[in-house]
N, C-alpha and C positions, 0 to 999 in steps of 0.2 A: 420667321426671323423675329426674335422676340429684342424688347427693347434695351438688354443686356447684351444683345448680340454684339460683338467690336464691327460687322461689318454693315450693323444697323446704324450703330454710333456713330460712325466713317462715312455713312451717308447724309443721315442728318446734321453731320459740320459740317460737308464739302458740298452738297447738292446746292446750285444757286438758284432754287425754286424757294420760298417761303413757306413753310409746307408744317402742318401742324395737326395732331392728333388731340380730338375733342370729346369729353366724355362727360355726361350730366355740367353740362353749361360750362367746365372747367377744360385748361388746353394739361394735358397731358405727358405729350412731347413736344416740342416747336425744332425745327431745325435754326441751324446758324442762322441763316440766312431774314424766317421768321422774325427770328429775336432782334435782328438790325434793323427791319423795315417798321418797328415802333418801337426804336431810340433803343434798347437794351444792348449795353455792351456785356454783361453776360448772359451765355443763354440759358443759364437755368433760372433769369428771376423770373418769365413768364410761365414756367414748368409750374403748374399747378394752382394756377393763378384763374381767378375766372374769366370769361369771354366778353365780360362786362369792361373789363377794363381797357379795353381796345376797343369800346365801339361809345357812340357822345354819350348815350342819356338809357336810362332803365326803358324810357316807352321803344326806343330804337333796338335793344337788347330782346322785351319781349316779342315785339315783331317779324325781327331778324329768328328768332327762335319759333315761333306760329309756321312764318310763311317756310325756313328748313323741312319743319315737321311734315307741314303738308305736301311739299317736294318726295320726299323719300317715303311718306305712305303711299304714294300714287306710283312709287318704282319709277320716279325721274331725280334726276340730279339737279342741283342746284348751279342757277350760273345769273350773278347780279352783280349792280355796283355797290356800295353798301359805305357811307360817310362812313371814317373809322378816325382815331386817337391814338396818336405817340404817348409814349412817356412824358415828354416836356410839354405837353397840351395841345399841341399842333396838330388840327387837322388836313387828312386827304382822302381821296374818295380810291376804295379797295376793290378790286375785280373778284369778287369771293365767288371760288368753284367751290361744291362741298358734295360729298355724298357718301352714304355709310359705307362703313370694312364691309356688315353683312345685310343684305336687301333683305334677308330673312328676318332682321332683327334691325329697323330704320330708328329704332329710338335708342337705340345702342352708341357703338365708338362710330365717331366721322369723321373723314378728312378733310380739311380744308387746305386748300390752295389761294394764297393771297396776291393782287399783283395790283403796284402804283398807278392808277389811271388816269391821274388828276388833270394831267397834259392833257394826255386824249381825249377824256371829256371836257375839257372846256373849247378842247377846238373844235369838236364833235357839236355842240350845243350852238358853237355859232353862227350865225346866219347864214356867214358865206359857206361856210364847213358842209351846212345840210342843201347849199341849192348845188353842190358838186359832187355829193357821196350817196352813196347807196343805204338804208338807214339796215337793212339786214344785214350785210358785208363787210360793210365801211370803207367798202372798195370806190372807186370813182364810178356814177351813174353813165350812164346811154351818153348823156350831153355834155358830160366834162372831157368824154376820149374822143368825141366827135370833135369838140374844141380843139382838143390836141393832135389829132390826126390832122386836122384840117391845115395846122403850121407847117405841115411837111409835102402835104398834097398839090402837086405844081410847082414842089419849091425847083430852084436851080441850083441848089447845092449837090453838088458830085457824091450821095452820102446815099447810100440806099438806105430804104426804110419797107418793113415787112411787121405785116399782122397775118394775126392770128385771130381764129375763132376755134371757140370750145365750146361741147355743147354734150351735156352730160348723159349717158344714154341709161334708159330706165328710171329718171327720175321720178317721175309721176306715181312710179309703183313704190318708193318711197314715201311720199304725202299720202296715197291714198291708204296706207299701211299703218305707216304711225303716225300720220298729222301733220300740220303745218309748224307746230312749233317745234318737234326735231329735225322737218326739215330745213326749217329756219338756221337751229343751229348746225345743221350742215352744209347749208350753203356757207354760213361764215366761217368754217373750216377749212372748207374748198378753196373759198378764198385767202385763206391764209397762208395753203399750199400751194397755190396758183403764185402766189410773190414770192415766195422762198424759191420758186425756179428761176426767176430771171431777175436782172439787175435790178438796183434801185435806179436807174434812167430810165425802166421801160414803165409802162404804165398799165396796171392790171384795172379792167370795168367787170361789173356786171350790166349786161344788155340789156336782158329781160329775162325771169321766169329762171332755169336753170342754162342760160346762156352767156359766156365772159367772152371778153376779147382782150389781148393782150398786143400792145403796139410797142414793137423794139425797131427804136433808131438807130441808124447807121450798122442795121446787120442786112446781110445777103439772104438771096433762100436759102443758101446750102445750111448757112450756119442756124436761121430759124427754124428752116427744117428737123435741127437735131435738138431745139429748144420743143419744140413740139412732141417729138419723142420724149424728150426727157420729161416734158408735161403729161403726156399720155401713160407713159410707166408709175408714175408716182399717182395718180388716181386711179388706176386698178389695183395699187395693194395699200389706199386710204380703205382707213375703218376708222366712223363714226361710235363711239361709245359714251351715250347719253342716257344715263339713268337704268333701266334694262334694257333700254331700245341699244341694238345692235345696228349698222346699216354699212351699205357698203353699191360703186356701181360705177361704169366706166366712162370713159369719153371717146367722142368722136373729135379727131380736129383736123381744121381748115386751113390752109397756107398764103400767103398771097404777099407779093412782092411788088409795093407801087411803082405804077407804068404812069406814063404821061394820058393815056388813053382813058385810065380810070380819073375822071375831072372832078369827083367829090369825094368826101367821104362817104357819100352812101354808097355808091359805087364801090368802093374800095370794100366796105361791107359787105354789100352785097356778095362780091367777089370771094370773098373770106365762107361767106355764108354758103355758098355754091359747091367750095371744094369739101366745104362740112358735110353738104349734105350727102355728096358722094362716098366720102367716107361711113356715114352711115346707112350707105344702099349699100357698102361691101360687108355688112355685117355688125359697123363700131366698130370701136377698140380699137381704131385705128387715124392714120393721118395720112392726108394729101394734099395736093398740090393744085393751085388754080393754075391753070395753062390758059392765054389769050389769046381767045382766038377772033371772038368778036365781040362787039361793045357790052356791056354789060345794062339790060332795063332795071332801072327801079323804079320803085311806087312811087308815084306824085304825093 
């Protein structure tokens, strides 16, 4: 699809990505959307304009261009925050993805993908932001869904409440494959399709290591049960594509419907943990159900 194409044209106005073709330091195409996110109400004044003038200062230009370079000879993709500039002078801070058309030719045409993060990083940086989030995910840690769990554990409200655990099968053969930093950013993928399944009232963590748990209030089993399915079908056709690393791997998950019996949240984890791991004695790739039958131990 060349850039004459009308259903190239059609995409680069209508696409609400920011999304820009980058060639010797100069943007080449920008879509609509692009040319909005630094002030231009037409989109062809950025078309061939250098890359400099969307980012503060020459030393931040030659950097931003060093640290690309060495992204895409190593055959990884770029993915940073990167202080950027409007047309009216104003600064915010850009989520720039980038990586070549051709890994065969990395000093060639790139793409970048830009997105406003200013929000996020600034809650992100804050104190309270990092003693409740997970700094890979930016999901809520271990102690922020224990917190939350723990509002609903004992309560006397007539509302059932049910978690969930996930727990990603073969992940290790992932890191030990292509490293920690793709598995990094596949954990923050995961986790981004881990919240696009369920509401914004429910609450998605990372536990530990490649472990999440998700805690939906005022649902039944019946109905989490199908939350979990619907969780476990959408991470076996996830595909990770980071630079030339390819990846890809299933989950196991865990069900559990709080009882009076379960008196904690570790308990309740626990319990979440148990029907996990069942699910992954039937092979993965699948989900079950904790049935109560007797108290649950946990670790002191």
């Amino acid at each position: 699809m060349s850039a004459h194409d009308p259903r190239f044209a059609a995409l680069m106005q209508r696409s609400p990505l920011a999304v820009a073709f980058v060639a010797g330091e100069r943007f080449i195409e920008v879509s609509e959307a692009f040319s909005h996110l630094f002030g231009h109400v037409d989109d062809h004044d950025l078309q061939g304009s250098a890359t400099r003038s969307v980012l503060v200062s020459d030393a931040s230009q030659k950097s931003l261009t060093e640290r690309l370079m060495g992204s895409f000879q190593a055959g990884k993709a770029s993915d940073e925050e990167v202080e950027m500039v409007r047309r009216d002078g104003s600064r915010f801070w850009g989520r720039l993805q980038a990586s070549p058309l051709d890994w065969a030719q990395p000093s060639g045409e790139a793409l970048w993908v830009v997105q406003d993060v200013t929000a996020a990083r600034a809650a992100r940086l804050a104190p309270t932001w990092a003693a409740k989030h997970d700094p890979v995910t930016e999901l809520s840690n271990r102690r922020e869904f224990e917190r939350r769990l723990a509002e609903h554990v004992g309560s006397r409200r007539n509302e059932p409440v049910s978690v969930l655990w996930v727990d990603l099968d073969g992940f290790g053969d992932i890191v030990s494959s292509m490293g920690h930093e793709t598995a990094d950013h596949f954990l923050y993928g995961m986790g981004q399709l881990l919240q696009s399944k369920v509401r914004a009232s429910d609450t998605v963590a990372r536990i530990e290591s490649d472990r999440f748990a998700v805690l939906l209030p005022d649902c039944d089993q019946h109905y989490a049960e199908i939350v979990a399915e619907k969780i476990r079908a959408a991470v076996s056709t996830f595909r990770l594509r980071w630079g030339l690393h390819r990846a890809r791997t299933k989950a196991s998950l865990g069900v559990v419907l709080l009882h009076p019996t379960l008196e904690t949240p570790d308990a309740v984890l626990a319990a979440a943990a148990l029907a996990c791991g069942e699910a992954k004695a039937a092979g993965g790739d699948c989900v079950r159900i904790f049935v109560l039958q007797q108290p649950v131990e946990t670790k002191a």
